[in-house]
VEXLOMAR-665075 format. One record per residue: x, y, z of N, C-alpha, C, O in turn; residue in one letter. Coordinates in steps of 0.1 Angstrom, whole numbers, plus 5000, padded with zeros to 4 digits. Atoms other than C-alpha are relative to their C-alpha. Layout:
N
XYZXYZXYZXYZA ...
! end
This chain:
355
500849885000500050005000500950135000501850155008X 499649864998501050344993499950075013498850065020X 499849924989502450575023499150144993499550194983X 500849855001499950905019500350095013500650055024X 499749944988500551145042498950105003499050214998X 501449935000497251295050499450105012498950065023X 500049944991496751645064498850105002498850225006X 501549955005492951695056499550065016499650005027X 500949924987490951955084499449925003499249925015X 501450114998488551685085498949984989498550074981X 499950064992487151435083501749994999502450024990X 498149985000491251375099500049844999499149774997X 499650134997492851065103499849905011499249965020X 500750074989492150795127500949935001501449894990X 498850105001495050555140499249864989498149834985X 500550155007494850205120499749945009498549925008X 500950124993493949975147498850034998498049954995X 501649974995490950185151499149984987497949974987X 500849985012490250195113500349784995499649744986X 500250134999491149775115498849985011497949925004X 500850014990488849755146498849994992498249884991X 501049955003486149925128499049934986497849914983X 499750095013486949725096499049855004498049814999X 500650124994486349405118498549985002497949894998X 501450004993482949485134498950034990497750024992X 501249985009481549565103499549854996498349834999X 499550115004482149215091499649895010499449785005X 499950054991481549075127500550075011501750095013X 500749934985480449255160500749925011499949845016X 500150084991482649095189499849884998499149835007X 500650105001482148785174498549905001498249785003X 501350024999478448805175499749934988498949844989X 500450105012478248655137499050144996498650154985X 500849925011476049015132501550144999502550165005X 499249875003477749355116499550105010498450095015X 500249914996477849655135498950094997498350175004X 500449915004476249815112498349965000497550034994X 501150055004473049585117499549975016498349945018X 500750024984472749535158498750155003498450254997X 501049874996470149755175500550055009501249995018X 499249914995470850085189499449975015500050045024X 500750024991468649955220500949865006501349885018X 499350144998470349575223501250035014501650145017X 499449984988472549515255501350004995502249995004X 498650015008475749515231500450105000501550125004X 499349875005475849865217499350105016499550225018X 500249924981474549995256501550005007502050095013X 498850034992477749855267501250114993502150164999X 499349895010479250075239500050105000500950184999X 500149825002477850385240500350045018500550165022X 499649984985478350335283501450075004501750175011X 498350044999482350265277500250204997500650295004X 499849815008482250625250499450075014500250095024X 500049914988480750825277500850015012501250125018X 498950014989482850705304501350064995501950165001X 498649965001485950745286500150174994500950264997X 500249835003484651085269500250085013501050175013X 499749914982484451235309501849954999502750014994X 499150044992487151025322501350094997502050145006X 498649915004490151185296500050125002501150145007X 500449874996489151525302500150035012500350155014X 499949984990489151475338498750045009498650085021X 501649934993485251555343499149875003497949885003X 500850064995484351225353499850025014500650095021X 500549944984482251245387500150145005500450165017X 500149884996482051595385498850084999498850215000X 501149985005478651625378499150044983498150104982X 499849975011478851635339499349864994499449754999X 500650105014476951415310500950044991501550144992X 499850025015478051325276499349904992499149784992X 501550015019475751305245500849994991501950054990X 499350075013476651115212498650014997497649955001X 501249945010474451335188500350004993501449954991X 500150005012473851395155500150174996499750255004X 499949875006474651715134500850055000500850174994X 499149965000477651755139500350165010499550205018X 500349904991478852095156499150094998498450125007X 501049885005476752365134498849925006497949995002X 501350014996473852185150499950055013498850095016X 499849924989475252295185500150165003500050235013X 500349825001475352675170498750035010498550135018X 501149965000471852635176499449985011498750065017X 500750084985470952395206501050105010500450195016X 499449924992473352575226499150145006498850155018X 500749864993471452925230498449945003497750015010X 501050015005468352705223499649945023498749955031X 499850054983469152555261500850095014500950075026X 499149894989471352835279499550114998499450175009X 500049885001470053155263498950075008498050075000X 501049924995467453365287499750164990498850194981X 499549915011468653705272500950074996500850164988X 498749945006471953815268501049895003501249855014X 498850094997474953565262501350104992501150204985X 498749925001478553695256500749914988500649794990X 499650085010480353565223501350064995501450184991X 498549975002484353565215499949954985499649844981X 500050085013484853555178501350024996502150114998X 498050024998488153425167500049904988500749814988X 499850065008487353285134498349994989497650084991X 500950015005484353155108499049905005497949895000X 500350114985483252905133499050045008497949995009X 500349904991482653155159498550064997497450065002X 500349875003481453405138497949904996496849944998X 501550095002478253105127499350025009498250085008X 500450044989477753035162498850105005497750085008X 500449874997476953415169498450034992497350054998X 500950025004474553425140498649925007497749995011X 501050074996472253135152499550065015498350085016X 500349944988472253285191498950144999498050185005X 501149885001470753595177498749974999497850025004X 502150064998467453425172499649995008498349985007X 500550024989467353385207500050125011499350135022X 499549894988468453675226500850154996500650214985X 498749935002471053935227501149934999501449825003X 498450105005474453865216501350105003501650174993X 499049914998477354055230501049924993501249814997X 498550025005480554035206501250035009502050135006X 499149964987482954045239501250064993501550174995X 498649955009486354045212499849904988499449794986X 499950095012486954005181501549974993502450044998X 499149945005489653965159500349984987501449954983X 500749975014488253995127500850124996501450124985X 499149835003490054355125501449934988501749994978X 498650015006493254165111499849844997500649765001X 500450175004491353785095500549945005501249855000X 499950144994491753625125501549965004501749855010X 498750084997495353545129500950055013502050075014X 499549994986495353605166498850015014497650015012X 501450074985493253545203499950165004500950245004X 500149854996491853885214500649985017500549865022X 499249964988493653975251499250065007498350125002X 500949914988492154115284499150054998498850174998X 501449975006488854055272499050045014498849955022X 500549994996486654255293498349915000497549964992X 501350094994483353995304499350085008499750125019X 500549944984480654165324498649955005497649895000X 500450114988479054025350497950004992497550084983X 501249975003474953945345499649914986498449894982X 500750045015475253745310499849865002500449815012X 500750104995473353415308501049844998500949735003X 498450105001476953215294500950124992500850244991X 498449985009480353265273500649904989501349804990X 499750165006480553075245501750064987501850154979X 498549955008484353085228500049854992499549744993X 499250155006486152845204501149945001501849994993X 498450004992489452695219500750014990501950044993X 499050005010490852675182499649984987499149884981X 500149955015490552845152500649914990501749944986X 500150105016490452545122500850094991502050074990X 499849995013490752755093501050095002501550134991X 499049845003493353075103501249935011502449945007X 498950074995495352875129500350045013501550055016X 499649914988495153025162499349895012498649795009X 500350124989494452855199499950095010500750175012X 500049984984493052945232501349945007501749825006X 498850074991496052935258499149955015499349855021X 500750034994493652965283498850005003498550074993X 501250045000489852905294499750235005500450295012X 500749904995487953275298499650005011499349895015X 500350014984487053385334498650104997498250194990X 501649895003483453515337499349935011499649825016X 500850074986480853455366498649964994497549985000X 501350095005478253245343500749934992501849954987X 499350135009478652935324501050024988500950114980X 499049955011481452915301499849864989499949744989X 500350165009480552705271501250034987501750144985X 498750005008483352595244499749904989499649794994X 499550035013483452475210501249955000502250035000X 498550064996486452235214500549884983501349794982X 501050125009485152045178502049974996502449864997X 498350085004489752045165500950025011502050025006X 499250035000491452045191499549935014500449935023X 500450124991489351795217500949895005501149824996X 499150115000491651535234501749974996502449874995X 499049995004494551695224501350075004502450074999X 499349954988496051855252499650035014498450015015X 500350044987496051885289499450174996499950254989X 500649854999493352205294499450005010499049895014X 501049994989491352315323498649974997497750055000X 501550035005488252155311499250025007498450095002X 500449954985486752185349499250125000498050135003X 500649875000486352535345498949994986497950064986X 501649995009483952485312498949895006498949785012X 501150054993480552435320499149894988498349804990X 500450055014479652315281500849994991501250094985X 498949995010482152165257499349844989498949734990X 501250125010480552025222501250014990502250094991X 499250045011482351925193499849854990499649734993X 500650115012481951765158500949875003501849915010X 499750064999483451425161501349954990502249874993X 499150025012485551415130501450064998502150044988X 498549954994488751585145500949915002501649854993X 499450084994489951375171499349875011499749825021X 501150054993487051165180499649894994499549785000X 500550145008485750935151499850064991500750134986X 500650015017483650985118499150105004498550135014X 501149915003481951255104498650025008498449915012X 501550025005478151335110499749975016498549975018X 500150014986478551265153500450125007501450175001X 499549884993479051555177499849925016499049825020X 500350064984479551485216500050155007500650255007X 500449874986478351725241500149945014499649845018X 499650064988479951745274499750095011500550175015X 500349954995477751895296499850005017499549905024X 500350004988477552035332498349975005497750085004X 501550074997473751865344499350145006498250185002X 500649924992473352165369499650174991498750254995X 500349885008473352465342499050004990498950094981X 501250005012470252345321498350005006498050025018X 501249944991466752395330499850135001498850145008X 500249924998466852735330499950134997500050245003X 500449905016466052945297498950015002498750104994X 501549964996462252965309499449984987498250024985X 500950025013461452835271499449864998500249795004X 500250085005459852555259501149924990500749924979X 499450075009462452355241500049854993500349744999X 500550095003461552115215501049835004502349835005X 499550094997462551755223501849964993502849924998X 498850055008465251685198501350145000502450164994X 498949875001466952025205500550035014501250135018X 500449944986466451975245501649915006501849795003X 498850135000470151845259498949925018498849805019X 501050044990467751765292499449844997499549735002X 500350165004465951515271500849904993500249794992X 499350095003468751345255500649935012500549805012X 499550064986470451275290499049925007499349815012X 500850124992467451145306499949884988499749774992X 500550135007466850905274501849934997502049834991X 498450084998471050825279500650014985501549944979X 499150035021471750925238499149974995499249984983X 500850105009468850725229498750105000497650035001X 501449955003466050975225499649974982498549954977X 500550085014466250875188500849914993500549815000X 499550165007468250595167501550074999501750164991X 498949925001471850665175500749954989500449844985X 498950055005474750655152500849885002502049915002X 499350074996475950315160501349954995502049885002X 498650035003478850285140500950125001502150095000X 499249854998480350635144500049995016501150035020X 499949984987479850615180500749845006501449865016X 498750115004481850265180501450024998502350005005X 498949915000484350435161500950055008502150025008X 499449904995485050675182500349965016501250015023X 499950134989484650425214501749964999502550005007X 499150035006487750255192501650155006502750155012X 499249915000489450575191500850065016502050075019X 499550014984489350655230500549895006501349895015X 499550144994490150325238501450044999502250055009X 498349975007493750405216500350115009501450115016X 499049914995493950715230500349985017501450025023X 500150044986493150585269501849915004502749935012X 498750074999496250315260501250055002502150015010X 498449945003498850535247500850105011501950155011X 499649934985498650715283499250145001499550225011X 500949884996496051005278499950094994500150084982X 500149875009495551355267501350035006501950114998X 498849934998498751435285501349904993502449934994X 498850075006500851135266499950054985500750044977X 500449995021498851255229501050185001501850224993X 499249865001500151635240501349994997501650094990X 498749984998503851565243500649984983501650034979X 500249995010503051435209500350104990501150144982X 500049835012501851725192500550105003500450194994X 499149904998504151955209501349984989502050074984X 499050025006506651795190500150024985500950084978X 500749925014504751795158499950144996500350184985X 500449835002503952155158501250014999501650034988X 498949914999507352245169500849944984501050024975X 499350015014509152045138499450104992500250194992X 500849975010506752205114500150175003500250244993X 499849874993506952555133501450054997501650164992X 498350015004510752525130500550054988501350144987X 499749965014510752515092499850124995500550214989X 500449855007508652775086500450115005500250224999X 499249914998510452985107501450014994501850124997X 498850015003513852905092499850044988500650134985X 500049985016512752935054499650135001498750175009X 500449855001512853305044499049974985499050064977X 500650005014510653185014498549965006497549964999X 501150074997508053045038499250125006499950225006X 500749944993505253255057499449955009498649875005X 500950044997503653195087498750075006498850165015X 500949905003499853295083499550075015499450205015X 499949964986499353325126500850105008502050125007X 498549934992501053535149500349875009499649765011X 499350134994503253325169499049985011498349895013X 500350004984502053405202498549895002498149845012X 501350074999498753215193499849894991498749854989X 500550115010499452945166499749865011499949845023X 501050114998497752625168500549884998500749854986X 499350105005499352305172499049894995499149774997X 500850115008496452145154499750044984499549974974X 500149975018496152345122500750135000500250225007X 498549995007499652495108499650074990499350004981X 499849955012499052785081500950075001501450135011X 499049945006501452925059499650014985498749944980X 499749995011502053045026501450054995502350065004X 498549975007505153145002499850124998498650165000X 499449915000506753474995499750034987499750154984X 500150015016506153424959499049894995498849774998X 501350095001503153324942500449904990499649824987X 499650065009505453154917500249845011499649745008X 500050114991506452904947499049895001499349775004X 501350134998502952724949500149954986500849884994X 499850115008503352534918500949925003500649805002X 499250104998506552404928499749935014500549855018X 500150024983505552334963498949884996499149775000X 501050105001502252134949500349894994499849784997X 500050125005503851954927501149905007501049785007X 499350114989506751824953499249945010499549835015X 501250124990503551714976499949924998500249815003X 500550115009502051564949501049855002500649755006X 499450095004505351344941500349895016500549775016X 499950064988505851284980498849975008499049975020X 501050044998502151184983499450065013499049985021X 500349934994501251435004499050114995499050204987X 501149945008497651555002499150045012499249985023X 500649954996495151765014500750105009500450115021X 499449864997497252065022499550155000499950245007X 500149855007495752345004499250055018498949975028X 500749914992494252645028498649954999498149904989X 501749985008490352655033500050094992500850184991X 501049915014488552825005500350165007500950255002X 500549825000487753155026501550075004501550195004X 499249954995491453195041501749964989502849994992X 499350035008493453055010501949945007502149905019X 498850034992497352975017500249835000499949764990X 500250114996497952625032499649995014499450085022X 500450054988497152425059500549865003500249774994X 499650094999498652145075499449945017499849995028X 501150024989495951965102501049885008501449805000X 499050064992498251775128499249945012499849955023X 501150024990495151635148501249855010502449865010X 499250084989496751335173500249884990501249824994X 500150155006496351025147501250044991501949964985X 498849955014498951205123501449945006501549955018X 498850074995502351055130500950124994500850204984X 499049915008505551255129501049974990502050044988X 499250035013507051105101499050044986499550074975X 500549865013504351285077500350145002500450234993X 499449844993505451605098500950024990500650084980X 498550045007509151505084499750014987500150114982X 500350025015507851415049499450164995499650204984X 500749855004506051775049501250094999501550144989X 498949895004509252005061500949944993501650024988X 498850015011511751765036499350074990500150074981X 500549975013509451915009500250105000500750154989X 499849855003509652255017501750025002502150114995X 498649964999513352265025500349934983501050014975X 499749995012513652084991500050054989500850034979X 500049865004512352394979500950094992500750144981X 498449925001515852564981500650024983500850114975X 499750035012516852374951499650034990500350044981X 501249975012513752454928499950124997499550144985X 500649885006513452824929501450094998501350204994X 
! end
C-alpha cells in the first residue's frame, strides 16, 4: 500500500487499529456472527458501547464524577450553534469570535436573545486570540472556540466570567492537557479527534440546564437526551463505535497528557521550518498558533506550483488552505504521525533547490 501522508481538516485521520477495529465489526460484531452496522441501537451490546464512550469521553478530560453528562448526537457541531442558546440562552449571552466557526455560532444565538461580541479579531482575519477581554457580570453564558480550524490560532487559556462558560472544542478535543473543569459546556463535531463525520459529543454540566424559561422542542432539548442516555432517537451506532475504538487507543497510549507531548513535537518540527525558510510565511502570529492546524504560505506566488507539485510526488495531500482563508494548511490532529510532519518539512526545505 502506498504511504499518503494525509493532512485533511476533516474528516482527519484515525489511528489503524481503530480503522482495523472498525473494519472488523463491520464484518463481525465481537464475534456475534452480526455486523455492527445491523445490531440494534437499544440491544444490550451497543448499551455496553455507547456506556464505555461516555465513560471514557468524561474520564480523559478529567470531568468524570463531577457532575457532567456526555451525549453522542447527531449534526455535527453547526447543529450545537443552535441547541446551545436554544438550552442556555434567557437574554443576553456573551460571544468571543476568533474565526468562521465563531462567527456562525453568533449568528444562530441571535434568534434567541441578545448577543454581545465580547472580542473579536476579525479586525486583522483572525490570525490572533483577542487579550484582556473584558466579560461583564449578568450574561446568561460565554461561549468561545478553543481553536480556530481554518486561520490557525488557539486558546492558551479558558475565559474567566461569573456564568457558564461553554466551548466549542470540535479540533482540538483530546488533544492536550486543558482546564476542562472550568467549562461548563464543551460540544464538538466528532471528526477531528474523536471518530467519523456526522456525530457530535456534548459534554455537559447537568446543573446549568433547565433554565431558559422556554419551551424547548425535544430533539433540541440536551435535558431530554440525558434522561433518554443518547437514545431519544436511533443513534449512530457505527460512528459512536468508532470513536469508542478511538478512545480506547487514546486511553492506551497514556492519555491527553501522553497525545500532548506528541503534538508538541509535531507542531514544533513543522513550526521550525517555517520559521527557518525565508521563502515560507507563517499565516498566525506566533504568540497564538495552533498545534492542530499549521497555516502558511510562500513569499512568491510562483512557489505554489513547485511546492504542489513536490507534495504531489511525495504523496502528500490535502494541504491546500480553506477556500475563505486561501494559503495552506497542515491539520496535525493526534492520529497523524510525525514521520508525515518530516515528509511535509523535507518538501519544503527541498524547495531551496527548485526556485
Amino acid at each position: 500500500m502506498i504511504k499518503v501522508h494525509n493532512f485533511c481538516a476533516g474528516p482527519c485521520l484515525l489511528p489503524d487499529e481503530v480503522y482495523k477495529g472498525a473494519a472488523d465489526a463491520v464484518l463481525d460484531f465481537n464475534g456475534s456472527g452480526l455486523s455492527i452496522l445491523s445490531i440494534s441501537h437499544r440491544s444490550k451490546e451497543f448499551i455496553a458501547v455507547l456506556e464505555e464512550a461516555q465513560y471514557l469521553a468524561l474520564s480523559l478530560l478529567g470531568l468524570e464524577g463531577k457532575g457532567y453528562s456526555a451525549l453522542f448526537l447527531q449534526g455535527g457541531a453547526s447543529m450545537e450553534f443552535l441547541r446551545v442558546p436554544y438550552n442556555l440562552m434567557q437574554t443576553r449571552a456573551g460571544y468571543i469570535d476568533t474565526g468562521n466557526w465563531s462567527s456562525k455560532a453568533i449568528t444562530q444565538a441571535e434568534a434567541f436573545g441578545q448577543v454581545e461580541v465580547l472580542a473579536s479579531s476579525k479586525d486583522r482575519k483572525y490570525v490572533y486570540i483577542p487579550e484582556d477581554i473584558v466579560i461583564p457580570s449578568g450574561l446568561d453564558y460565554v461561549h468561545y472556540t478553543s481553536n480556530n480550524t481554518i486561520y490557525g490560532t488557539q486558546f492558551n487559556d479558558v475565559p474567566k466570567a461569573d456564568c457558564p462558560i461553554v466551548c466549542d472544542m470540535s479540533s482540538d478535543i483530546y488533544s492536550r492537557v486543558y482546564d476542562c473543569d472550568k467549562i461548563d459546556l464543551i460540544y464538538a463535531g466528532a471528526q477531528k479527534n474523536i471518530g467519523p463525520a456526522g456525530l457530535s459529543v456534548v459534554l455537559v454540566k447537568d446543573s446549568i440546564l433547565g433554565k431558559s424559561g422556554r419551551m424547548i422542542p425535544q430533539m433540541m432539548d440536551y435535558a431530554e437526551h440525558i434522561d433518554k442516555g443518547s437514545l431519544y432517537h436511533t443513534a449512530n451506532v457505527f460512528a459512536i463505535y468508532t470513536s469508542l475504538l478511538n478512545l480506547r487507543w487514546l486511553q492506551h497510549l497514556g492519555g491527553v497528557e501522553a497525545i500532548e507531548k506528541i503534538n508538541i513535537q509535531k507542531a514544533a518540527t513543522l513550526y521550525r521550518a517555517i520559521d527557518e525558510l525565508d521563502y515560507v510565511v507563517g499565516l498566525a502570529d506566533v504568540a497564538y498558533r495552533s498545534r492542530m492546524n499549521v497555516t502558511f504560505d510562500f513569499k512568491e506566488e510562483t512557489m505554489k506550483s513547485v511546492f504542489d507539485t513536490l507534495c504531489m510526488e511525495a504523496n502528500i495531500t490535502n494541504i491546500k488552505g480553506h477556500r475563505v482563508a486561501g494559503g495552506y494548511r497542515a491539520s496535525l490532529y493526534n492520529a497523524l504521525k510525525q514521520e508525515s510532519v518530516d515528509a511535509l518539512v523535507e518538501v519544503l526545505h527541498t524547495m531551496k533547490s527548485k526556485i
